[in-house]
C-alpha angles and dihedrals in degrees: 000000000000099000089049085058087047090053090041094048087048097053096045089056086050096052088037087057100053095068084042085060092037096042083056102048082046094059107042084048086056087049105047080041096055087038091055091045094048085049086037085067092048126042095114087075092065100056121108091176112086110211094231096038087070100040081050086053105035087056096045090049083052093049095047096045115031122199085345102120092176096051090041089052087048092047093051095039095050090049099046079053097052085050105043110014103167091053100044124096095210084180112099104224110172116191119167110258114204105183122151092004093302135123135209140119129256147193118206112218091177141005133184142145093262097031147032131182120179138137112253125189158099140252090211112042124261134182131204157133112314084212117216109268135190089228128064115250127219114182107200091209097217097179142359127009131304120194131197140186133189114193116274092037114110093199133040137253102255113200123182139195104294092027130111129225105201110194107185123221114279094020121118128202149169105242127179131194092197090194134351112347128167121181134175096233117192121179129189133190122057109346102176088075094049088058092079090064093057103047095044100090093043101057090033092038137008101031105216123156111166090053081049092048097049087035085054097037088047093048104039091052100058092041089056091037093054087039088056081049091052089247102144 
């Protein structure tokens, strides 16, 4: 008898310890939940790039510099700095970025949790999957031509230099660069969960770990960096 009380009284600690563990999960889900929405509903308020400041820019570095890449990079980069000197990589760092079955190269100029600006490109032409983000995307287009297409249209989206592709959060399209293309592209909204789109075709295709490692050392750097500024 006793031992049948021993076993009882185990067990009922047991059964009594399960809603502790799931009480507790249940709760820390309701808070990160309550804690995303509240950021959710303000996110605005986390931005340091204005919208029209980098049209303005991306045009004026156009006009100043004509088909240069290089020197247009150079225009927008030295500015941004002048601007915001303790968020910009002045460094130009270009790794190669495969993402949607396209292929291109990039330089990230900032990175943080709520915003990314790089230049993004290829000498050569590519064409892809857009992927379906949770940021808005604004692709600056530098030089050469960028084309897009969303299913039920019978002609494509042409955007030009000067011009700016919006994708909005959560739209997917087929976009294509037919020949060399450069574009500032800045994205905000939540950018952690756009990172498993970018690094997809390089762990399932192509392989290739040292672009991974410098896409992931680059990154990581300026997101902690910003996140030590308080730059969420």
């Amino acid at each position: 008898m006793p031992r049948s009380n021993n076993k009882k009284s185990s067990t009922s600690k047991a059964d009594g310890a399960a809603p502790s563990l799931f009480g507790i999960l249940a709760m820390l889900t309701a808070l990160l939940a309550a804690v995303f929405y509240v950021a959710e509903q303000n996110l605005d308020k986390f931005y340091i790039f204005d919208l029209d400041h980098l049209q303005d820019l991306s045009k004026r570095s156009i006009a100043a510099h004509g088909d240069d890449t290089k020197a247009i990079v150079k225009y927008i980069v030295d500015e941004l700095s002048e601007k915001l000197p303790n968020n910009i990589n002045v460094q130009e760092e270009w790794v190669f970025n495969n993402a949607g079955g396209a292929m291109g190269a990039m330089y990230i100029i900032h990175a943080s949790i709520t915003e990314y600006l790089i230049i993004f490109g290829t000498a050569v032409g590519t064409e892809g999957h857009t992927g379906r983000h949770t940021a808005d995307d604004y692709f600056h287009i530098l030089t050469g031509v960028q084309q897009a297409y969303v299913p039920g249209e019978y002609a494509p989206e042409v955007y030009p230099p000067g011009s700016v592709h919006h994708l909005r959060r959560g739209v997917v399209k087929q976009y294509k660069m037919p020949e060399s293309c450069f574009a500032l592209e800045y994205a905000r909204g939540w950018i952690p969960p756009m990172l498993f789109f970018g690094f997809a075709d390089g762990l399932s295709s192509t392989l290739d770990v040292q672009t991974l490692w410098h896409t992931t050392r680059i990154t990581g750097r300026e997101m902690i960096g910003n996140l030590l500024r308080l730059k969420i």
